[in-house]
ROLUM-975147 format. One line per field, with one value per residue: z, y, x of N, C-alpha, C, O in turn; residue number from 1; chain; residue in one letter. Coordinates in steps of 0.1 Angstrom, whole numbers, plus 2048, in hexadecimal, padded with zeros to 3 digits. Atoms other than C-alpha are relative to their C-alpha. Layout:
nc3 Z/... .
nc2 Y/... .
nc1 X/... .
cac3 Z/... .
cac2 Y/... .
cac1 X/... .
cc3 Z/... .
cc2 Y/... .
cc1 X/... .
oc3 Z/... .
oc2 Y/... .
oc1 X/... .
num NUM/... .
cadena A/... .
residuo A/... .
END
This chain:
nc3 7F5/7F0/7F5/7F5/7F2/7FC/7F6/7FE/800/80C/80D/80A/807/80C/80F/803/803/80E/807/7FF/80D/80B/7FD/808/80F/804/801/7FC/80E/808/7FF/80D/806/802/80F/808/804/7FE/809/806/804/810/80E/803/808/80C/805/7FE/807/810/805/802/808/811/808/801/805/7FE/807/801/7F8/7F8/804/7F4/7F5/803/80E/800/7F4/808/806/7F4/7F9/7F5/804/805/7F5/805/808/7FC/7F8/80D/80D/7F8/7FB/814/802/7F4/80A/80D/807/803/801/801/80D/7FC/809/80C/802/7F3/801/7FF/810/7FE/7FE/7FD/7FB/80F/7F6/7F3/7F1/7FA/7F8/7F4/7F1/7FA/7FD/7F9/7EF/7F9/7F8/7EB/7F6/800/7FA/7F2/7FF/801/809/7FD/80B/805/805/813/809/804/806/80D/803/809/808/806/80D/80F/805/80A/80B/80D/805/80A/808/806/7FF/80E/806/7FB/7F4/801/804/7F7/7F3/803/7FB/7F8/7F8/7FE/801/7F0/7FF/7F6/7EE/801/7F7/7F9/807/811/800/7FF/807/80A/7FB/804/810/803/7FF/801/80D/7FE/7FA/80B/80B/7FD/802/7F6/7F8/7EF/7FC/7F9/7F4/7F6/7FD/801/7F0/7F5/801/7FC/7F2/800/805/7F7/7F7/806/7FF/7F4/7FB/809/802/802/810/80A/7FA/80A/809/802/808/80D/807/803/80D/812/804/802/80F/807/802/807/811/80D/7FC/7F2/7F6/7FA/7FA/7FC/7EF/7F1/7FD/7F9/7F8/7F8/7FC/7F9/7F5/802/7FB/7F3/7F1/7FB/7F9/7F2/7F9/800/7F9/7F4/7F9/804/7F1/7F0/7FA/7FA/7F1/7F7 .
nc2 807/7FF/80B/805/804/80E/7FC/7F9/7F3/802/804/80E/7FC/80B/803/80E/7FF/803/80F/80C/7F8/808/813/80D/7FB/803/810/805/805/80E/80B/808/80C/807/808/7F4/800/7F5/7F3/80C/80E/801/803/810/806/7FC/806/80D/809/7F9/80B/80D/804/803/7EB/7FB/809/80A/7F6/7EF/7F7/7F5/7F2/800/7F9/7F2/804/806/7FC/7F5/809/7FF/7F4/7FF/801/80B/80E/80E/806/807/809/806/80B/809/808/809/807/803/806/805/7FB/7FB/802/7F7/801/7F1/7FA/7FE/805/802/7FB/808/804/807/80D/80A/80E/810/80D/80A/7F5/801/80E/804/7F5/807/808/7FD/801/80C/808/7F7/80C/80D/803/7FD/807/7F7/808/80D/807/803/7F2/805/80F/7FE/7F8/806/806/7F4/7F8/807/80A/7F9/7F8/808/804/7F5/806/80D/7F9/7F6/805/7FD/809/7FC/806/80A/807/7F9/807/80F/803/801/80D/804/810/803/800/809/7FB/7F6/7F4/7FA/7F2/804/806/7F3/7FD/804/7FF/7F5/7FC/807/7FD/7F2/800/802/7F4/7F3/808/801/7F6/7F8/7F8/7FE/80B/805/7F7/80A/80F/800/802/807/809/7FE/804/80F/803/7FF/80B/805/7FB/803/80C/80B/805/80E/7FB/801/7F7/7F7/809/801/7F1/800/807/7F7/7F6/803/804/7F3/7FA/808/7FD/7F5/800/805/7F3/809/7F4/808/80D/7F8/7FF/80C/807/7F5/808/80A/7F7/7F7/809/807/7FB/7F9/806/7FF/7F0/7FE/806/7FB/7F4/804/801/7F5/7F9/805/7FB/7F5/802/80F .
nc1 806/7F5/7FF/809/7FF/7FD/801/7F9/7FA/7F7/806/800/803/808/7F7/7F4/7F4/7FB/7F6/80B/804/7FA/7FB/80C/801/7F2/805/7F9/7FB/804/7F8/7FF/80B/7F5/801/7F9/7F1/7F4/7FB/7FA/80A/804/7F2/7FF/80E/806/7F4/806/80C/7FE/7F6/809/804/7F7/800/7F0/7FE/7F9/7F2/7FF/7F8/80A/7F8/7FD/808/806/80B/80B/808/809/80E/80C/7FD/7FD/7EE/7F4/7FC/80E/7FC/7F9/809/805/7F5/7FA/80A/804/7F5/803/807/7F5/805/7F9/7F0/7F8/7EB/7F3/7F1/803/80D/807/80C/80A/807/80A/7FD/80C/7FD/805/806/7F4/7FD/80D/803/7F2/806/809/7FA/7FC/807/804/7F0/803/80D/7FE/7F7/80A/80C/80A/806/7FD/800/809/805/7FA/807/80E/801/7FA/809/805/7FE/7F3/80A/80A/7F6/7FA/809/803/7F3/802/807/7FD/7EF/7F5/7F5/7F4/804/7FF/7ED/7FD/807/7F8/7F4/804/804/7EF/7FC/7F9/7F3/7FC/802/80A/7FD/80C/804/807/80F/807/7FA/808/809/805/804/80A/80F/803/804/80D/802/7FE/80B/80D/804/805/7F3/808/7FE/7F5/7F9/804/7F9/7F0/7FB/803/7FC/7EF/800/803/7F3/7F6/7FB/7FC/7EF/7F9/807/7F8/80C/7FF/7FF/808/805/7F8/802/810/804/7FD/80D/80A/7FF/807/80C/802/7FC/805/813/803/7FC/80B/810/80A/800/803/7F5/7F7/7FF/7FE/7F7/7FC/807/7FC/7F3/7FD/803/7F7/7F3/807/7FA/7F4/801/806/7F7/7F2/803/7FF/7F1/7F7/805/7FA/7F9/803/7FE/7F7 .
cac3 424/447/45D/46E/496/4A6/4C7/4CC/4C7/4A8/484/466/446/429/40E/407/40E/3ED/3F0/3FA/3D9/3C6/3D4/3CB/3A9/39F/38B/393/37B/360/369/34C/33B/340/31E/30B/2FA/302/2E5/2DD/2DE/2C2/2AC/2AE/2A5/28C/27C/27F/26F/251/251/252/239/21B/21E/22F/21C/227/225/222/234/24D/24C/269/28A/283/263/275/297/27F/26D/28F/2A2/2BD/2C8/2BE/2DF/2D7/2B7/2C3/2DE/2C4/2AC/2CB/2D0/2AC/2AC/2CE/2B6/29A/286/283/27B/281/26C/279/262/23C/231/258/262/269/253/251/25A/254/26B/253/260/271/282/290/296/2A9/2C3/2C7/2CC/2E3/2FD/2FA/305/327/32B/325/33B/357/351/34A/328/32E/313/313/306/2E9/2DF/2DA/2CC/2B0/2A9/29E/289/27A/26C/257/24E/23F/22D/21C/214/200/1F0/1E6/1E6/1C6/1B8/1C9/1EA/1E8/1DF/1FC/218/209/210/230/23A/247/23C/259/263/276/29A/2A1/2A8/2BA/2AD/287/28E/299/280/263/276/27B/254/24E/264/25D/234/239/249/229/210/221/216/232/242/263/268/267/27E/294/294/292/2B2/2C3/2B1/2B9/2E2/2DE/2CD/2E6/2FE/2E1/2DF/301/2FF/2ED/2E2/2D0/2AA/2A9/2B7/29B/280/288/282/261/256/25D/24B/22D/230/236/218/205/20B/204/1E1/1D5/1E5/1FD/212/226/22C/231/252/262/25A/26D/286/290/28E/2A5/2BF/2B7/2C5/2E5/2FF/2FC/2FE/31C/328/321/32C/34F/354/349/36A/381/37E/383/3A4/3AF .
cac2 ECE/ECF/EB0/E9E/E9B/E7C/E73/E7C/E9E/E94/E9A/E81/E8A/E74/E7A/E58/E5F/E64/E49/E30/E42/E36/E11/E06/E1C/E0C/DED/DCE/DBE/DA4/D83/D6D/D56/D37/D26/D45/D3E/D50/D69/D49/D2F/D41/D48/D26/D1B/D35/D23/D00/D03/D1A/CFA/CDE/CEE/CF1/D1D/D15/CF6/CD6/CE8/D0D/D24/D39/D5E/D6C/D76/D9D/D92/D7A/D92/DAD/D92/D8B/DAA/D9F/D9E/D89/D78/D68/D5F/D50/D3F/D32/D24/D12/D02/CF5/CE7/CDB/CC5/CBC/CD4/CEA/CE5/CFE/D03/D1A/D29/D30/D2A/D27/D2E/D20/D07/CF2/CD1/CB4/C99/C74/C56/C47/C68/C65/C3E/C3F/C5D/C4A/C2A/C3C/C47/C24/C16/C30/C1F/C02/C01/C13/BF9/C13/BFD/BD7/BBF/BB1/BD7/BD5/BAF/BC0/BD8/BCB/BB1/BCC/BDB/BC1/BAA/BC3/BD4/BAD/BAA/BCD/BC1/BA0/BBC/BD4/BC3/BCE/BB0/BC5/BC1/BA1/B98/BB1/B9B/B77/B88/B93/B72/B64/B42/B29/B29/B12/B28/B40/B64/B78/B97/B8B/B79/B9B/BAD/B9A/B98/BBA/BC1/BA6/BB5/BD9/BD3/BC4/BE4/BFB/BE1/BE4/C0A/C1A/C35/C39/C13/C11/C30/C1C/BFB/C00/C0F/BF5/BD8/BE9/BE9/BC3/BBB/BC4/BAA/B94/BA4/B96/B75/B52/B41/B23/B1D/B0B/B27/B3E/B21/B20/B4A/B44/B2A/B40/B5E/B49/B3F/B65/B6F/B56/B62/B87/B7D/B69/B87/B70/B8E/B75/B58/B79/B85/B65/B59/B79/B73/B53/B61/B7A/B5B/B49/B63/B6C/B52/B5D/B83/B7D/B67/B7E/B9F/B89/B81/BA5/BB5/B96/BA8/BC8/BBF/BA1 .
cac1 7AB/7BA/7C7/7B1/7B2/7C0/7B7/7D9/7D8/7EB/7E1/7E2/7E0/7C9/7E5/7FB/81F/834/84D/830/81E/83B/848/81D/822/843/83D/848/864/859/865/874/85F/875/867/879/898/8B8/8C5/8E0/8C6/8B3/8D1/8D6/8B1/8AF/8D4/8C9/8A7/8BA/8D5/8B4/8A5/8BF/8C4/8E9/8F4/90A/92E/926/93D/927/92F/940/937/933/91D/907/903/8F8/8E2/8CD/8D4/8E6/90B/929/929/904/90F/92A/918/901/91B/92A/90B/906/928/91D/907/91F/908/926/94B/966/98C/9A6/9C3/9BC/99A/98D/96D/94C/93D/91A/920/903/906/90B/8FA/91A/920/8FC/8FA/921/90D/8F3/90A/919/8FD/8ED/90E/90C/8E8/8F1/90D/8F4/8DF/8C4/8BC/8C0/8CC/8AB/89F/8B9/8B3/88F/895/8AF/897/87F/895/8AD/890/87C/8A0/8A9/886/88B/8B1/8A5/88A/8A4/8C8/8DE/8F7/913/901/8FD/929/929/915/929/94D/940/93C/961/96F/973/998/9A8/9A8/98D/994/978/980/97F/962/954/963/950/932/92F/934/919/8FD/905/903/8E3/8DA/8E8/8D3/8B7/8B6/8A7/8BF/8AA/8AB/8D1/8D6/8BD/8CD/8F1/8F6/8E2/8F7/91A/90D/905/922/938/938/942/964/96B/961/96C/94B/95E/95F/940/92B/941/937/912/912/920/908/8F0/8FE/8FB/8DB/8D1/8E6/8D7/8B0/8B9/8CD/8B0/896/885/87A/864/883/899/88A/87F/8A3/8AE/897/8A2/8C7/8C2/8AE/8CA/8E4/8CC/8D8/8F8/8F2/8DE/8FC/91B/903/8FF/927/92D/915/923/93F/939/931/949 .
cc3 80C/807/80A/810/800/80F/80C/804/7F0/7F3/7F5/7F7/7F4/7F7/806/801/7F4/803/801/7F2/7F9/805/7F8/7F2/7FA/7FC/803/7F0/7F8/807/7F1/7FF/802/7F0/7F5/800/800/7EC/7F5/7FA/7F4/7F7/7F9/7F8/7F0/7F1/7FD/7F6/7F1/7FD/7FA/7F2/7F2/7FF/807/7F9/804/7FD/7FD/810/804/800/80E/80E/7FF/7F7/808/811/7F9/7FB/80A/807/80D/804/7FA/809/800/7F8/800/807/7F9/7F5/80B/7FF/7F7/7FB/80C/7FD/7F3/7F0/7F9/7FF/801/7FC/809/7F0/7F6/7FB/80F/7FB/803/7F6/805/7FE/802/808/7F9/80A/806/808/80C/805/80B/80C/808/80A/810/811/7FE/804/810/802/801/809/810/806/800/7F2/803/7F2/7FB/7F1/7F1/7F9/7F7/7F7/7EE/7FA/7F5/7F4/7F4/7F3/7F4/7F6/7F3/7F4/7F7/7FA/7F4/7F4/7F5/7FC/7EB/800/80A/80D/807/806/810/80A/7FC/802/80E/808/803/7FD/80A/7FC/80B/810/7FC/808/800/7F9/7F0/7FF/803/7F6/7F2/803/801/7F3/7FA/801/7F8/7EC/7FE/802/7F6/7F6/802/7FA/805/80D/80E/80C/803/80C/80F/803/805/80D/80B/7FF/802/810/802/7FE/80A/807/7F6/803/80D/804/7F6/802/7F5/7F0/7FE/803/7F3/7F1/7FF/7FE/7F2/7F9/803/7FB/7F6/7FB/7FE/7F2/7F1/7FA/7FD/7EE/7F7/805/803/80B/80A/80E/804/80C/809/801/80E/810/80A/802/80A/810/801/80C/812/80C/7FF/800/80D/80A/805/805/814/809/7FE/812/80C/802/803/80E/808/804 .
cc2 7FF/7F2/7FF/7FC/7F6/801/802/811/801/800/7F9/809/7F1/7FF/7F7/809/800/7F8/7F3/7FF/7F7/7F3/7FD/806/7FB/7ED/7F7/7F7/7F1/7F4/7F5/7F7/7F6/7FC/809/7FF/80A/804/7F3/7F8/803/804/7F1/7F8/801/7F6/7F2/800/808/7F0/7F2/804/807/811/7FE/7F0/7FA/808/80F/805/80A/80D/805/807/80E/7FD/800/80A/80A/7F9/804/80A/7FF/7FF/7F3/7F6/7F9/7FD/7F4/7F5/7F6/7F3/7F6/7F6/7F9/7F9/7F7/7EE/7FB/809/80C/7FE/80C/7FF/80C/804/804/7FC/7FD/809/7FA/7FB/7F3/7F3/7F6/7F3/7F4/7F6/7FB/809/7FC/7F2/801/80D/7FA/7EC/802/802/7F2/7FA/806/7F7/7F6/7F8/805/7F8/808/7F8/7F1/7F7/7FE/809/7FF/7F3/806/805/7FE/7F8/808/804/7FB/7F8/804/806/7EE/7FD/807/7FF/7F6/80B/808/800/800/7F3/804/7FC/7F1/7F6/806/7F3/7F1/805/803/7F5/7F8/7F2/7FA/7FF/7FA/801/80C/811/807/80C/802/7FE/80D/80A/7FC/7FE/811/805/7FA/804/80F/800/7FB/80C/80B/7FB/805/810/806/807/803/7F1/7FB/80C/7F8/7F2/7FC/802/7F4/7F3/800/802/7F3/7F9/7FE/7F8/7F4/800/7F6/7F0/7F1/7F6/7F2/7FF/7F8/80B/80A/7FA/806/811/7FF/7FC/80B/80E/7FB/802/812/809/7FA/804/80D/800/7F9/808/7FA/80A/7F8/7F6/80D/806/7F4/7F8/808/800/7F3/802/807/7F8/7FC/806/804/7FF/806/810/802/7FE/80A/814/7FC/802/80E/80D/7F8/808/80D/802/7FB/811 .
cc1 809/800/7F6/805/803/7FA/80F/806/808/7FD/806/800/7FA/808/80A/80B/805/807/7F2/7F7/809/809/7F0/7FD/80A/7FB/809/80B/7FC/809/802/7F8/80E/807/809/80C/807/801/80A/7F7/7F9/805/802/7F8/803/80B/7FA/7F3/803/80A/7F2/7F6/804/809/80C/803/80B/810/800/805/7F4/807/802/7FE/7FA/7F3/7F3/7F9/7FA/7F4/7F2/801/804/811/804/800/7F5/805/80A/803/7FA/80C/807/7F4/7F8/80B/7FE/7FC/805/7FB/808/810/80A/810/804/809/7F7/7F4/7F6/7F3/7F5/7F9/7F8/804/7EE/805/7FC/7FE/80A/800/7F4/802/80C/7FA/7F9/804/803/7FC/7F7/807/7FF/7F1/7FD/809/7FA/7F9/7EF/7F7/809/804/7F3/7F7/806/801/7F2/7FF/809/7F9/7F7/806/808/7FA/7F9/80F/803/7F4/805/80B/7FB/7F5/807/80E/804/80F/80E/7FE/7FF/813/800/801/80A/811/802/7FE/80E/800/806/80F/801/7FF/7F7/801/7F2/7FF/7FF/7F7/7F4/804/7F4/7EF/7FB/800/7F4/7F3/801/7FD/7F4/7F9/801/7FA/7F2/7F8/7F9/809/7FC/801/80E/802/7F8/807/80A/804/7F9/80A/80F/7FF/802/80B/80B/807/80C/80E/806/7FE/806/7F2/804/7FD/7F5/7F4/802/7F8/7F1/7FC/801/7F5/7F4/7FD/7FD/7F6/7FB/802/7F9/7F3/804/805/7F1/7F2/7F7/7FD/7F8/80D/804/7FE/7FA/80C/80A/7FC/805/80F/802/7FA/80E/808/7F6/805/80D/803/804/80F/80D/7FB/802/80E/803/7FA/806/80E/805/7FD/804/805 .
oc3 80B/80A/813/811/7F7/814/819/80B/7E9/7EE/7F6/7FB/7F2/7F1/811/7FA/7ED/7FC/7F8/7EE/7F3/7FE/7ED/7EC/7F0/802/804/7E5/7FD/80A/7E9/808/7FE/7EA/7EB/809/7FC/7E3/7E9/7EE/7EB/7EC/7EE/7EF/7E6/7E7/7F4/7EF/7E7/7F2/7F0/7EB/7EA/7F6/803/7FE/803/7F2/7FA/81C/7FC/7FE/816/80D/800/7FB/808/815/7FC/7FE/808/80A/816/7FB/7F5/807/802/7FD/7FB/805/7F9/7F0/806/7FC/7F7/7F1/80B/801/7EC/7E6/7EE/80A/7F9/800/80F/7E4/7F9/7FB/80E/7F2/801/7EC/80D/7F3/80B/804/7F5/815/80E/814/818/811/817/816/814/812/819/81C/809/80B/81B/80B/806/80B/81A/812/805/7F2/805/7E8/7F0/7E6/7E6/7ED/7EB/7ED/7E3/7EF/7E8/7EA/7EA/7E7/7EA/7EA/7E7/7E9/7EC/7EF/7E9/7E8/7EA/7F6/7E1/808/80F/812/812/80E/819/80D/806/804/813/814/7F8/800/810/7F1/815/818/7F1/813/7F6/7F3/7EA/7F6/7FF/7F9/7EF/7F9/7FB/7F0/7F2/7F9/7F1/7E8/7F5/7F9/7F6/7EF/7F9/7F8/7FC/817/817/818/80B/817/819/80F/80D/814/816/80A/802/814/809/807/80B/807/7F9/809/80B/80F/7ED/80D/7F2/7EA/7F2/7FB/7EE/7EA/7F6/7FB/7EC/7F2/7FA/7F8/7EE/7F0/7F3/7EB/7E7/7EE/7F2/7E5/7EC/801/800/816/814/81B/80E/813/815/80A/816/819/816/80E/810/81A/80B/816/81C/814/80B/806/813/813/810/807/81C/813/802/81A/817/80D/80A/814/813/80D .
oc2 7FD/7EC/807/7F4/7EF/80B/803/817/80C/7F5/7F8/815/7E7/7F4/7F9/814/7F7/7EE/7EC/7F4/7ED/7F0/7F7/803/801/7E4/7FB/7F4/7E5/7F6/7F2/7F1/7FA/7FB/803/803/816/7FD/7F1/7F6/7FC/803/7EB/7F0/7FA/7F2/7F2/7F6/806/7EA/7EB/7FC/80C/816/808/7E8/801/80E/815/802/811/80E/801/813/80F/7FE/808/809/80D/7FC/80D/809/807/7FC/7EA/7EA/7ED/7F5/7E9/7EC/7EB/7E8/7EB/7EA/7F2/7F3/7EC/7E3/7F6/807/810/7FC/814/7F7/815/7FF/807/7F0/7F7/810/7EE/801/7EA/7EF/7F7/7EA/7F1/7F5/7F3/807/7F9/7F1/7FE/80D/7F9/7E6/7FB/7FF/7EF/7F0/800/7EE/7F1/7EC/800/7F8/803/7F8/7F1/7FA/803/806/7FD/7F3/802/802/800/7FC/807/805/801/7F7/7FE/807/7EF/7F9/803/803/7F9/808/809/809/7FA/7F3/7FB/7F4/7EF/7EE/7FE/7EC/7EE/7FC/7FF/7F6/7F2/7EA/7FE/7FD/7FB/7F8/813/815/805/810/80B/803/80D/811/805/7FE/816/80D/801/804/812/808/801/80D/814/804/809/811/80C/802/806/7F1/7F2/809/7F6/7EF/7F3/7FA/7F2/7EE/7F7/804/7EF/7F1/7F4/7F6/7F2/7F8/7EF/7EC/7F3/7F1/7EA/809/7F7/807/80E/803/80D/813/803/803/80F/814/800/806/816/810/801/804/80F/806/7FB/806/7FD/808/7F8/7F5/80F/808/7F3/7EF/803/7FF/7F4/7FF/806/7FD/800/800/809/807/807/815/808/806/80B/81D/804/809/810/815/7FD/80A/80F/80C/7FC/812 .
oc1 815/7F5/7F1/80E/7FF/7F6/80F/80F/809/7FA/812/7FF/800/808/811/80B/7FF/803/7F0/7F4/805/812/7F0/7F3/80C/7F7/815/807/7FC/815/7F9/7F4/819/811/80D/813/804/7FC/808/7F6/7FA/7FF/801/7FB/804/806/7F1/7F0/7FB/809/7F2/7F0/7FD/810/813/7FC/815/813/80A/802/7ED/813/7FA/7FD/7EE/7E8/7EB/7ED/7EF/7E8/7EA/7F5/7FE/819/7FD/803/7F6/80C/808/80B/800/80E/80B/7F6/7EE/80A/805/802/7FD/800/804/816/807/818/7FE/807/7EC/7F4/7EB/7F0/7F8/7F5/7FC/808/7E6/80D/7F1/802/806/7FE/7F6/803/80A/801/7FA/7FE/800/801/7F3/802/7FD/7EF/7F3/808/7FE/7F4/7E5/7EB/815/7FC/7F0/7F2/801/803/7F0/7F9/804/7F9/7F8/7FF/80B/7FD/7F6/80E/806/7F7/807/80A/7FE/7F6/803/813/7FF/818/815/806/803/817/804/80B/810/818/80C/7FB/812/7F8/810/813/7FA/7FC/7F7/800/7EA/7F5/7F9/7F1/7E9/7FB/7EC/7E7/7F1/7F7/7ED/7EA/7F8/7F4/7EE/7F0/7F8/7F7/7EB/7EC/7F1/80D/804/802/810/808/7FE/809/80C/80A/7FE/80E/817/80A/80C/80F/812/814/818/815/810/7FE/80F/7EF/7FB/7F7/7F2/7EB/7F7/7F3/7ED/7F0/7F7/7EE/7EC/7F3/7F5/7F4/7FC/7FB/7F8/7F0/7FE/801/7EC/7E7/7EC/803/800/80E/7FE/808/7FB/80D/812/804/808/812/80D/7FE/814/80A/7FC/808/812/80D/80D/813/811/803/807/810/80F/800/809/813/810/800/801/80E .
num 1/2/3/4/5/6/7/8/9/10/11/12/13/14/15/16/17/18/19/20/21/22/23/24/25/26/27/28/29/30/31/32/33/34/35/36/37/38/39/40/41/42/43/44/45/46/47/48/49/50/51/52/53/54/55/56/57/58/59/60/61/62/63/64/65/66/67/68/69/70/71/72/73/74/75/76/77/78/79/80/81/82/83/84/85/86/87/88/89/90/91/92/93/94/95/96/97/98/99/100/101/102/103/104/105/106/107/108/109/110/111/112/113/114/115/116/117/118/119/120/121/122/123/124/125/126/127/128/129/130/131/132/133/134/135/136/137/138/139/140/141/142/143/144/145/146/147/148/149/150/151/152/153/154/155/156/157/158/159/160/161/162/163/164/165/166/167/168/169/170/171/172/173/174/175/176/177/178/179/180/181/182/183/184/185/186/187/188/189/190/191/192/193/194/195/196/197/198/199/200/201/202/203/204/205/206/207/208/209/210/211/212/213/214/215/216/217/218/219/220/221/222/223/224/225/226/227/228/229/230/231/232/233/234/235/236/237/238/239/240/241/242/243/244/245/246/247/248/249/250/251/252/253/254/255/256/257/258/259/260/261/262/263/264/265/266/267/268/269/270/271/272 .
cadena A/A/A/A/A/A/A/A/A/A/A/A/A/A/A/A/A/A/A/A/A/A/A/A/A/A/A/A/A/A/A/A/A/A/A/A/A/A/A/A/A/A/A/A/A/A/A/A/A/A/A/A/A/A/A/A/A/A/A/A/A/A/A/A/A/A/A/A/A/A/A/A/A/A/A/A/A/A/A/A/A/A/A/A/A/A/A/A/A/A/A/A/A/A/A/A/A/A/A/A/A/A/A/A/A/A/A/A/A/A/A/A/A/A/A/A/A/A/A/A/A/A/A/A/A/A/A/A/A/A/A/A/A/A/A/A/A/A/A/A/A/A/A/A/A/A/A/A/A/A/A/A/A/A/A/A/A/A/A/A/A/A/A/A/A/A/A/A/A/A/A/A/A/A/A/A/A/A/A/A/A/A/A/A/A/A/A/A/A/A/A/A/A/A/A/A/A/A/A/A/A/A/A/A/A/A/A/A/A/A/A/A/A/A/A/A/A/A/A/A/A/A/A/A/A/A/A/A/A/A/A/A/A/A/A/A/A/A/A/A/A/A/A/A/A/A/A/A/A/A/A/A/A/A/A/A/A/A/A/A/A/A/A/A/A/A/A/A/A/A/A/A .
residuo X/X/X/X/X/X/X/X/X/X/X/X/X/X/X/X/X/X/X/X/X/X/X/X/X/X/X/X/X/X/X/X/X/X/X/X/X/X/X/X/X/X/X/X/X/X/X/X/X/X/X/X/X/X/X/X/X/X/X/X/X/X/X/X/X/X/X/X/X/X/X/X/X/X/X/X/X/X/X/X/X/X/X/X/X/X/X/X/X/X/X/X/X/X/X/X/X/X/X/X/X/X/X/X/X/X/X/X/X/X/X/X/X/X/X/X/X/X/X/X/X/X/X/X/X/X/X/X/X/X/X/X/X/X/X/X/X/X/X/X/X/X/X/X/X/X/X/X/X/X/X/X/X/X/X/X/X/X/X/X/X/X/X/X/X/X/X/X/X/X/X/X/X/X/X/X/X/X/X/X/X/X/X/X/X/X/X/X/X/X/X/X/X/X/X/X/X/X/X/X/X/X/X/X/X/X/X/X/X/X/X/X/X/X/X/X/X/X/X/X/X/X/X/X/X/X/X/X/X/X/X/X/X/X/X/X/X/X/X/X/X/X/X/X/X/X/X/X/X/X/X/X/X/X/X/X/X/X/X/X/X/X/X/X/X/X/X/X/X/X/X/X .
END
C-alpha cells in the first residue's frame, strides 16, 4: 500500500513506528503487594508457629544457618535476619564458644509480665493510661484472682501469705513495707492458679507500687495494710471465696485515696 498525500505534499504512513510498537507492548512492572511478607518475615512465621506448636521444643538447638537456608530455600542472610527477629522476641536465645548456637527459648511468665511491666510504666509515665485506668483495672483482676485463691489455696500457700505479712517493728521502713506487700499480693496471684491472670495483674501492681517507694505514709497507714492482710489470709485459708474478694475489694478501696494522692504529687512535679 503506498503513502497517503498530505496536504503538504508530504506522505504519512498507517504503520505504528516500532519503538512506539514496543514502549505500549512492554508490560508494565508488578507492583508489590504491601500485605506480602518479606523472605525473613516468613522464615520467621514459619519458626515461631514450628516453636508454638511443640515441632522445635523449649531448649532445642536450631540447626545452622546453611541447614535452615536450604530448609526454606532462601539464603543465609534471610535466615539470619529471621533468627534476629525471633531473638528480637525472646523466642530465641543465642551461646557463643563450645556448644553455641541457636536455641528455642519459651518466654516464662515473669519474663512476659516484667515486658509488659515495662511498657505500662512508658504509658503510664506518658500519661497515656491514668491511675484511675490501672485502679480499674487491678480491681477486675485482683478480686476474682482472691476468690479462686480461697477455692484453690494448698496448706503451703496459706504458711506462704502469713510470712508474707511483716511483724510491726518499732520504725517503719517503706521499702520493707513494700517488699512484703508485694510478696503478699503476688502469692495471692500464684494460688489463685490462673497463669494469664498473674501475667495480667502483676505488671499493673508493680506500676502502682512505685510511688510507694518514695513516700512515708506513717506506721498507722503500714498497720491498717497488715490488718487487712490478715483478714484476707484468713478468708482464703478457711475457703471463703465470697469474704475473700469483697475483703480484697475493700483493700484495694482502701488503698485508692492514696494512689490518687501520690499519682497527683508525682505529675505536680513533673511540671513545677
Amino acid at each position: 500500500m503506498s503513502p497517503k498525500p498530505t496536504a503538504t505534499g508530504k506522505s504519512t504512513s498507517t504503520t505504528p513506528k516500532a519503538g512506539a510498537a514496543a514502549v505500549a507492548a512492554k508490560p508494565r512492572p508488578a507492583s508489590r503487594d504491601p500485605r506480602r511478607k518479606k523472605a525473613y518475615e516468613e522464615v520467621a512465621a514459619t519458626l515461631l508457629e514450628q516453636i508454638v506448636h511443640g515441632v522445635r521444643a523449649n531448649g532445642d538447638r536450631l540447626p545452622s544457618e546453611t541447614v535452615l537456608a536450604n530448609e526454606f530455600g532462601v539464603s543465609r542472610a534471610t535466615v539470619r535476619e529471621a533468627l534476629r527477629a525471633l531473638t528480637a522476641r525472646d523466642m530465641i536465645r543465642t551461646a557463643k564458644g563450645t556448644g553455641g548456637g541457636s536455641y528455642v527459648q519459651v518466654p516464662s511468665v515473669q519474663h512476659i509480665a516484667a515486658s509488659l511491666h515495662t511498657s505500662l510504666n512508658l504509658l503510664s509515665s506518658a500519661a497515656y493510661v491514668t491511675v484511675e485506668e490501672l485502679l480499674e483495672a487491678r480491681e477486675l483482676l485482683e478480686v476474682p484472682a482472691a476468690r479462686l485463691a480461697a477455692e484453690r489455696r494448698e496448706d503451703t500457700d496459706v504458711e506462704r501469705l502469713r510470712e508474707a505479712i511483716r511483724v510491726a517493728g518499732p520504725q517503719v521502713d517503706a521499702e520493707v513495707e513494700l517488699a512484703y506487700n508485694t510478696d503478699f499480693h503476688g502469692i495471692i496471684l500464684e494460688t489463685c492458679g490462673n497463669t494469664l491472670l498473674t501475667i495480667a495483674a502483676q505488671p499493673i501492681f508493680m506500676v502502682l507500687r512505685s510511688g510507694f517507694a518514695r513516700s512515708s505514709l506513717g506506721a498507722g497507714f503500714h498497720q491498717a495494710i497488715r490488718e487487712q492482710h490478715h483478714e484476707i489470709a484468713e478468708a482464703i485459708d478457711g475457703g471463703e471465696s465470697a469474704r475473700a474478694g469483697r475483703l480484697m475489694h475493700e483493700h484495694l478501696e482502701y488503698l485508692r485515696p492514696t494512689y490518687e494522692t501520690l499519682s497527683q504529687e508525682s505529675q505536680a512535679k513533673k511540671h513545677a
